[in-house]
C-alpha positions in Angstrom: 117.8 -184.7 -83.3 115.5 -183.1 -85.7 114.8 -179.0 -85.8 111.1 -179.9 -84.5 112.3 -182.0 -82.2 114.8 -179.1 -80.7 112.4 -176.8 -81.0 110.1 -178.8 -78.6 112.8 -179.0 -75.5 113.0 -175.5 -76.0 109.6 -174.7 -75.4 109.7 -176.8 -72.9 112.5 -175.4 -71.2 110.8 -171.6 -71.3 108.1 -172.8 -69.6 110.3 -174.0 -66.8 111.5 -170.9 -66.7 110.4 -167.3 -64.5 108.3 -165.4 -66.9 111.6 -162.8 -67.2 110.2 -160.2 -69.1 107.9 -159.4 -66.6 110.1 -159.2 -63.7 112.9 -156.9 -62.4 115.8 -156.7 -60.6 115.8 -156.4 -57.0 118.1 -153.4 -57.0 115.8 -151.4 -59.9 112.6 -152.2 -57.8 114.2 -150.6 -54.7 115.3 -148.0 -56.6 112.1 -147.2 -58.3 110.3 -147.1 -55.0 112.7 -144.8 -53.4 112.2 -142.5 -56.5 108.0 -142.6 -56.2 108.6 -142.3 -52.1 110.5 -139.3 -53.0 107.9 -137.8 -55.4 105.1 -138.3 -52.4 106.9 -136.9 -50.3 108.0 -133.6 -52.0 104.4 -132.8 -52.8 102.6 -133.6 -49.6 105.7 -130.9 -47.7 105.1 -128.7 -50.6 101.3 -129.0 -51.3 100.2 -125.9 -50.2 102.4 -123.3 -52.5 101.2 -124.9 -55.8 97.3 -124.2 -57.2 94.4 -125.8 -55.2 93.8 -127.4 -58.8 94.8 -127.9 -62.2 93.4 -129.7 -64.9 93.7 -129.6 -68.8 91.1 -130.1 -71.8 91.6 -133.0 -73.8 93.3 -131.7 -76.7 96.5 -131.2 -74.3 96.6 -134.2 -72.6 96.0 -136.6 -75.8 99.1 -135.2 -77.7 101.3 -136.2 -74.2 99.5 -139.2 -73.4 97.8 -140.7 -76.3 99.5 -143.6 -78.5 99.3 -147.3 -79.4 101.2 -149.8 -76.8 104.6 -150.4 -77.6 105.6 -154.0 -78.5 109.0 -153.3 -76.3 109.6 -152.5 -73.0 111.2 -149.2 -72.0 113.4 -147.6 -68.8 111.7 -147.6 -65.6 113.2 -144.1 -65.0 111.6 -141.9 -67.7 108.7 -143.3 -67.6 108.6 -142.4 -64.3 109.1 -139.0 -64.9 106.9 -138.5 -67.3 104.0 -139.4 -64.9 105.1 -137.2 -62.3 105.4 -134.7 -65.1 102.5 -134.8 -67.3 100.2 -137.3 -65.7 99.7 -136.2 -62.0 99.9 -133.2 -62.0 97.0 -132.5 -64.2 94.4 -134.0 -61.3 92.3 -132.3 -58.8 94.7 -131.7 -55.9 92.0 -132.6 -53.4 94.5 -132.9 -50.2 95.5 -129.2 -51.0 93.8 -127.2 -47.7 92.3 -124.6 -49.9 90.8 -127.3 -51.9 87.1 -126.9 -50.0 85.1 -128.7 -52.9 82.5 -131.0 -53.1 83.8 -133.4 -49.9 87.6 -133.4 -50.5 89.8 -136.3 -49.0 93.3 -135.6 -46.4 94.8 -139.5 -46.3 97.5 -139.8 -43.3 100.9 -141.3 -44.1 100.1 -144.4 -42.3 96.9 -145.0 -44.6 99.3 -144.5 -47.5 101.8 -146.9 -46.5 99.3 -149.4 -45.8 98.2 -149.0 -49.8 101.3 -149.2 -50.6 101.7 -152.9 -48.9 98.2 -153.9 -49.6 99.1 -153.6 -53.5 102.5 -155.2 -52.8 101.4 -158.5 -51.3 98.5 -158.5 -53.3 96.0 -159.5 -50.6 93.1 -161.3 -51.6 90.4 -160.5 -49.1 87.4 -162.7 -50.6 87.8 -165.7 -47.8 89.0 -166.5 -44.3 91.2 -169.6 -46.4 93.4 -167.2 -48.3 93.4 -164.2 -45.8 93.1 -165.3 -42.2 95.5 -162.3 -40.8 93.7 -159.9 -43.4 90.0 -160.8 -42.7 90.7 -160.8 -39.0 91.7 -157.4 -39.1 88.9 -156.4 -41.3 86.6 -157.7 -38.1 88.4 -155.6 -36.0 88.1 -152.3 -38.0 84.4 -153.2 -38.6 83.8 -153.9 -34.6 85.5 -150.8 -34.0 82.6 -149.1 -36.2 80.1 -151.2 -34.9 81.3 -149.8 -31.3 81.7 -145.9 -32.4 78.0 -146.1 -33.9 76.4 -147.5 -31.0 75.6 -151.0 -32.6 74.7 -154.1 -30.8 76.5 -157.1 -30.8 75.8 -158.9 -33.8 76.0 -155.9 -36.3 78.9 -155.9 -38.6 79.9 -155.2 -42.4 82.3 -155.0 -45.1 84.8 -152.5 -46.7 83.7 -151.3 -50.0 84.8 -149.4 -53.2 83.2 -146.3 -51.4 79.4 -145.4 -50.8 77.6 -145.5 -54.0 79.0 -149.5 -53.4 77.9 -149.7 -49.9 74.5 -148.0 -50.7 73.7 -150.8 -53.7 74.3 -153.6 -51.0 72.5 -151.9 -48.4 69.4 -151.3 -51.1 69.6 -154.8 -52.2 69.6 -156.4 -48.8 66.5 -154.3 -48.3 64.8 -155.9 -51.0 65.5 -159.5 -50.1 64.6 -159.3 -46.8 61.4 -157.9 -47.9 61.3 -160.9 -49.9 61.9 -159.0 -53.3 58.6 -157.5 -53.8 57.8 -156.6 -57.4 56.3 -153.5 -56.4 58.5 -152.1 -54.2 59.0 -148.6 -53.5 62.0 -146.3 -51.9 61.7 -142.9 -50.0 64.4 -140.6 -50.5 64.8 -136.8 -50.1 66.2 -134.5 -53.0 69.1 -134.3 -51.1 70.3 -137.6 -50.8 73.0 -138.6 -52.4 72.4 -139.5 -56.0 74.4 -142.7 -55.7 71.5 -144.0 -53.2 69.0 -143.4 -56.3 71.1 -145.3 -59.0 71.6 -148.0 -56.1 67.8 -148.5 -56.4 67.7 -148.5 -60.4 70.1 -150.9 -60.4 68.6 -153.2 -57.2 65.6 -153.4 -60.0 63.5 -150.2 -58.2 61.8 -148.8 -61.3 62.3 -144.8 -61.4 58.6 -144.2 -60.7 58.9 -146.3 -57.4 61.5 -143.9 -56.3 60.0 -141.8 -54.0 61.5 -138.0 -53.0 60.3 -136.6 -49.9 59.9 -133.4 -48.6 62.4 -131.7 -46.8 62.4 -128.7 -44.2 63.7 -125.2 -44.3 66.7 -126.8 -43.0 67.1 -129.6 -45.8 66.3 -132.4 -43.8 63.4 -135.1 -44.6 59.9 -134.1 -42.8 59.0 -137.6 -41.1 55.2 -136.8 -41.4 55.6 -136.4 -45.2 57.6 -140.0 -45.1 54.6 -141.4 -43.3 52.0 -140.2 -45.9 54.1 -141.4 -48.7 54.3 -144.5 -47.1 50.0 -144.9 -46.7 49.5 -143.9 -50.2 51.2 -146.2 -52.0 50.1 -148.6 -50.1 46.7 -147.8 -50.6 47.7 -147.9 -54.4 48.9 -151.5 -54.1 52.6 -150.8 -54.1 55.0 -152.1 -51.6 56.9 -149.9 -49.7 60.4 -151.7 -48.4 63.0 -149.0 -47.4 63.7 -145.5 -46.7 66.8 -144.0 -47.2 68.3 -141.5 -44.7 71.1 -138.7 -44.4 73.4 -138.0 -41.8 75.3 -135.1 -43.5 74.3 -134.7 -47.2 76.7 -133.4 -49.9 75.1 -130.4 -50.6 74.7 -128.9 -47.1 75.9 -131.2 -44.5 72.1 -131.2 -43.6 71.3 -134.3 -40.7 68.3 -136.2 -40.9 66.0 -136.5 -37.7 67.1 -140.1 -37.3 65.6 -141.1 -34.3 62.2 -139.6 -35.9 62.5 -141.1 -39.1 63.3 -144.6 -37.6 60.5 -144.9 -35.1 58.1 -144.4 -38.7 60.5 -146.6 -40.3 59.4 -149.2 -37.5 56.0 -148.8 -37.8 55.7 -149.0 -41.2 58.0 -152.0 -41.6 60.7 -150.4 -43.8 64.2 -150.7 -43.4 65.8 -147.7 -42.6 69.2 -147.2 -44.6 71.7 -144.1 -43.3 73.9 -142.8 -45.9 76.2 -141.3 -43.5 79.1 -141.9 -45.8 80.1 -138.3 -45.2 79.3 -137.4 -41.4 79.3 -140.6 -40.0 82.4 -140.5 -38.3 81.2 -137.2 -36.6 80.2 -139.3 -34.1 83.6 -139.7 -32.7 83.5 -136.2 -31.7 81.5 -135.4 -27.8 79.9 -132.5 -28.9 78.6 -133.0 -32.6 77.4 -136.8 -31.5 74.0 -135.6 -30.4 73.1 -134.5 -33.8 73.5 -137.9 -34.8 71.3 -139.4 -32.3 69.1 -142.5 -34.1 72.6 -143.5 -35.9 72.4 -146.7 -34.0 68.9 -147.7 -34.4 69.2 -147.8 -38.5 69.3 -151.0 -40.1 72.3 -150.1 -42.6 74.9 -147.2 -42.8 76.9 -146.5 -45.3 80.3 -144.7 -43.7 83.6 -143.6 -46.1 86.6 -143.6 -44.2 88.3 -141.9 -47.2 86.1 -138.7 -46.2 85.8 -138.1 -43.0 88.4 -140.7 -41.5 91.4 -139.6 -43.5 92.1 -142.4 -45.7 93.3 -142.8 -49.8 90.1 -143.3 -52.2 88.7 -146.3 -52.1 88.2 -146.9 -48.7 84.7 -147.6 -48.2 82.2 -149.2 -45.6 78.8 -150.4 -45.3 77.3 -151.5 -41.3 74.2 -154.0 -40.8 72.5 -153.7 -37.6 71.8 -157.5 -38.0 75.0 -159.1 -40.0 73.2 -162.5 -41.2 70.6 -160.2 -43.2 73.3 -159.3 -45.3 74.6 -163.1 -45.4 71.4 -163.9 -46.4 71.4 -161.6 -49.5 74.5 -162.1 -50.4 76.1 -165.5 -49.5 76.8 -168.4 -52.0 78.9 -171.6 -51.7 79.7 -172.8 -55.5 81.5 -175.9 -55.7 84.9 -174.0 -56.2 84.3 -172.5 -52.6 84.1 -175.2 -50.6 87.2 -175.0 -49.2 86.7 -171.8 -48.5 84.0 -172.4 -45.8 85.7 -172.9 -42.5 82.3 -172.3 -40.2 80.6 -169.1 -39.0 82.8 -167.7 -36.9 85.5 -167.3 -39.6 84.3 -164.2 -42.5 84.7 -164.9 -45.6 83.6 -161.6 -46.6 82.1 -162.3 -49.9 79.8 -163.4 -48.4 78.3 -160.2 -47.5 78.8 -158.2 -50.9 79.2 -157.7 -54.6 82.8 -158.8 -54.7 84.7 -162.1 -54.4 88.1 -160.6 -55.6 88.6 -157.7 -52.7 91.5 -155.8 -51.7 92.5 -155.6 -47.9 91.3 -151.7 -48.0 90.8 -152.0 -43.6 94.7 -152.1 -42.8 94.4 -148.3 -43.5 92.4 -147.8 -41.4 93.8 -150.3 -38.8 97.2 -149.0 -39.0 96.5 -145.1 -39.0 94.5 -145.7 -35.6 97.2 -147.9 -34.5 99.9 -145.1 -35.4 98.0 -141.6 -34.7 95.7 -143.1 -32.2 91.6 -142.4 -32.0 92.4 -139.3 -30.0 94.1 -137.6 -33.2 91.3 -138.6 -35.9 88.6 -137.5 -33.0 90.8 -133.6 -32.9 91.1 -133.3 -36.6 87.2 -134.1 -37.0 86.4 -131.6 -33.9 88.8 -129.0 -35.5 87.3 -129.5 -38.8 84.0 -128.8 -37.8 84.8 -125.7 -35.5 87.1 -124.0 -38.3 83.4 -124.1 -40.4 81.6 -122.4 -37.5 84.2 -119.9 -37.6 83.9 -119.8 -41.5 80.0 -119.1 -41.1 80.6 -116.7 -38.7 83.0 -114.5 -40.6 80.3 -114.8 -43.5 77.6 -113.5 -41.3 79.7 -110.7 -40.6 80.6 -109.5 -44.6 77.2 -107.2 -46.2 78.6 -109.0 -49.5 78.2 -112.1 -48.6 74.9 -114.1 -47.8 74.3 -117.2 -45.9 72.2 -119.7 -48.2 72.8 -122.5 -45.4 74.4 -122.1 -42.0 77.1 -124.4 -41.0 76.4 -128.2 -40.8 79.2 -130.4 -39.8 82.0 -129.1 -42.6 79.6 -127.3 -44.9 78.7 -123.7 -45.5 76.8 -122.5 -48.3 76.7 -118.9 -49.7 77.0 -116.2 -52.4 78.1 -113.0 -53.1 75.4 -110.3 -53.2 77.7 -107.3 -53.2 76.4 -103.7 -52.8 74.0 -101.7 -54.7 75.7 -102.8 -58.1 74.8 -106.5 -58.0 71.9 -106.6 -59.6 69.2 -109.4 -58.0 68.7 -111.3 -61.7 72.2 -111.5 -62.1 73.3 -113.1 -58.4 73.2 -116.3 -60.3 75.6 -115.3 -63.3 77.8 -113.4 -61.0 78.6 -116.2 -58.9 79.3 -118.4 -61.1 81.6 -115.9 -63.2 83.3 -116.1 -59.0 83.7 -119.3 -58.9 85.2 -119.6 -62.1 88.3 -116.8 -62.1 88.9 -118.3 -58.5 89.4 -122.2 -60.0 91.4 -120.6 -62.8 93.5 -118.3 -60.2 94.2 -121.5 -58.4 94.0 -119.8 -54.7 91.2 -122.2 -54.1 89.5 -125.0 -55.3 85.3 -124.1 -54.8 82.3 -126.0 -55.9 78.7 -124.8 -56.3 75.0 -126.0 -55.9 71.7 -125.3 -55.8 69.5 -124.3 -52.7 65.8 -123.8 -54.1 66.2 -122.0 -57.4 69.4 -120.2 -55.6 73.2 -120.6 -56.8 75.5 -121.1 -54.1 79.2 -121.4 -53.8 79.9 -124.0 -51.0 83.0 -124.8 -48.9 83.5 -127.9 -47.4 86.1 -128.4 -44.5 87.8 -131.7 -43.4 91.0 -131.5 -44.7 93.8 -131.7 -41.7 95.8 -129.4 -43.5 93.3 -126.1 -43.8 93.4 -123.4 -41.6 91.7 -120.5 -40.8 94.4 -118.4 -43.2 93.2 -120.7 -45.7 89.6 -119.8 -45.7 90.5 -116.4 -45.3 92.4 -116.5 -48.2 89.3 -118.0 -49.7 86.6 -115.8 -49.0 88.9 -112.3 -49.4 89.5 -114.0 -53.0 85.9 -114.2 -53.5 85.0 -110.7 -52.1 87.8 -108.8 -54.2 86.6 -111.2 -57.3 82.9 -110.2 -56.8 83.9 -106.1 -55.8 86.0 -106.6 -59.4 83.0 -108.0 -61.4 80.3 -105.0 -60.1 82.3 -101.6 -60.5 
């Protein structure tokens, strides 16, 4: 036999072969898992006496981190350790419950198991052929939207990255089924979510077709001013297509008059898009749902479970009021489908976004409702939002502190004015010099914004583990800070 002629077979016989070097032993997998189980577990029953955050600058983290791949493999163990030393640590701890920045996430045990097995069986979600028990589930989590937001039959959706993905399906679905005008405008308010705005860029919506609308003293979009905007650019030849609405902006949890805003919708022929990706699931609570009243009559809304519904990032959602709009948006059978189409009544849920390759991100929500029960995620979001009354009301009460914004679902805004010693012109500088030695104390995690030409610190509530101590904490860190910074 000649050397090429070995050499051959034994190709031939790797290929027959596991691909080894990428595998491991059963016994090392379980106990790897056991060791990052552990690791979870520590910090969640130990989150609350380390900093609300942490981070580093770059020149720290590249001398740990940085480096070329190795061409060898190394212990599980130490590398292990070396992300649970070096790696997660220097992250936002956004589950801590003094972390009350921008809109800060609290995912439930069951949410995380359910990642954990979603990445372990590697679910493709695309079609109903290679995920019939995962895409039935998926219709269940998305009927159980459809219910809590007061849909008809015949509304449904898809789980998405988050909202900035669910708002770029909704914008484009707006567009085709206004048959893709070339002149197309969008109504926004500066408060919506900037994610709704680059949805529009990207759905082809030149920036000068992006229209902002005025808002009220209270933040929320003026229906008369969207009807105007509407008239005059139509009068100017353009085509007006969609408005987008808010129930429960970022910056101060401000609600739209929905009902309002989709009777001029109506009129007018737009579609009327809801970016409730943040208060959406308010609804589940008796006594805030009348604020959202008009929820049900938009023709999209965006909802993110990993906010308000206690889930790991990237849970995302986006409901149609009519499904087969989005279908018809969205929907293509190449020839390398066509197994894949089993009739109507079985999703393939590619069919009604960006993605083909999808994870199965609704058994986290399917499994934390099946293990805490509604009841539970309907308390934390009641408790959330009374805890932020409370907080206003305690602000209200301190001469150093002002109210910038009352209470809107989970948000207060705010600053410290202090006494005579706070100088008007410097509110701005002071605040943020606040806001800063708090982040760096790590007692709390705060973020900041602007109301009018104002600086305001902000507080956002939803976490399940904050308390009232906690926001205490909070705001007696930012009065002694401020009294500190004005002697």
């Amino acid at each position: 036999m000649t050397t090429e002629t070995t050499g051959a077979a034994a190709e031939a016989a790797d290929t027959d072969q596991p691909g080894r070097s990428l595998l491991e032993d059963p016994e090392e997998m379980r106990r790897s898992g056991y060791r990052v189980v552990d690791a979870i577990v520590d910090r969640w029953a130990n989150l609350g006496e380390g900093p609300a955050w942490r981070g580093a600058s770059r020149d720290v983290t590249e001398p740990l981190l940085h480096g070329p791949p190795p061409e060898s493999g190394q212990p599980l163990e130490p590398l292990l350790e070396t992300i649970l030393q070096d790696v997660m640590p220097l992250a936002g701890r956004i589950d801590h419950p003094r972390f009350l920045a921008f809109i800060p996430s609290s995912p439930s045990w069951a949410s995380v198991l359910a990642s954990f097995l979603i990445n372990g069986f590697n679910v493709f979600q695309g079609t109903w052929l290679e995920s019939s028990g995962p895409s039935q589930i998926e219709v269940t989590v998305t009927d159980w939207f459809r219910e809590w937001l007061g849909y008809p039959r015949g509304a449904g959706g898809l789980f998405t990255s988050g909202g900035s993905a669910a708002n770029l399906i909704a914008l484009v679905a707006a567009r085709e089924a206004a048959g893709n005008p070339p002149s197309g405008t969008v109504y926004v308010s500066a408060q919506t979510h900037a994610s709704a705005v680059r949805a529009a860029r990207i759905a082809g919506i030149d920036g000068t077709r992006i229209r902002h609308l005025p808002v009220d003293t209270a933040f929320r979009i003026v229906p008369a001013g969207l009807r105007d905007a509407v008239r005059r650019d139509r009068e100017d030849g353009l085509t007006p297509f969609c408005v987008v609405a808010n129930a429960g902006t970022t910056n101060t949890g401000a609600i739209d008059p929905l009902a309002e805003i989709a009777h001029v919708a109506d009129e007018e022929g737009l579609w009327h898009h809801i970016d409730a990706a943040y208060g959406g699931f308010a609804v589940l609570d008796p006594e805030t749902r009348p604020l959202l009243s008009g929820l049900e009559l938009g023709d999209s809304v965006s909802l993110d479970p990993h906010k308000w519904f206690f889930q790991p990032y990237e849970t995302g959602c986006l409901m149609v009021r009519d499904v087969k709009r989005l279908e018809a948006a969205f929907r293509m059978l190449p020839e390398y489908l066509q197994d894949a189409d089993w009739g109507p009544e079985h999703v393939n849920f590619c069919d009604r976004g960006l993605q083909l390759t999808r994870t199965f991100r609704a058994l986290r929500v399917w499994l934390s409702v099946q293990r805490y029960g509604l009841g539970a995620h309907r308390r934390e979001i009641a408790r959330a939002i009374e805890l932020a009354k409370r907080t206003e009301a305690r602000i209200r009460t301190e001469a150093e502190l002002e109210l910038l914004s009352p209470q809107s679902l989970g948000v207060v805004c705010f600053r410290y004015v202090g006494g005579a010693a706070a100088a008007p012109n410097r509110l701005d500088e002071l605040n943020r010099e606040i806001q800063d030695r708090i982040v760096q104390s790590g007692n709390a995690m705060l973020s900041s914004t602007r109301l009018g030409r104002r600086f305001s610190l902000r507080f956002c509530i939803l976490n399940t583990r904050t308390t009232a101590a906690d926001v205490d904490l909070a705001i007696d860190g930012i009065l002694r800070t401020g009294r500190e910074l004005t002697v």
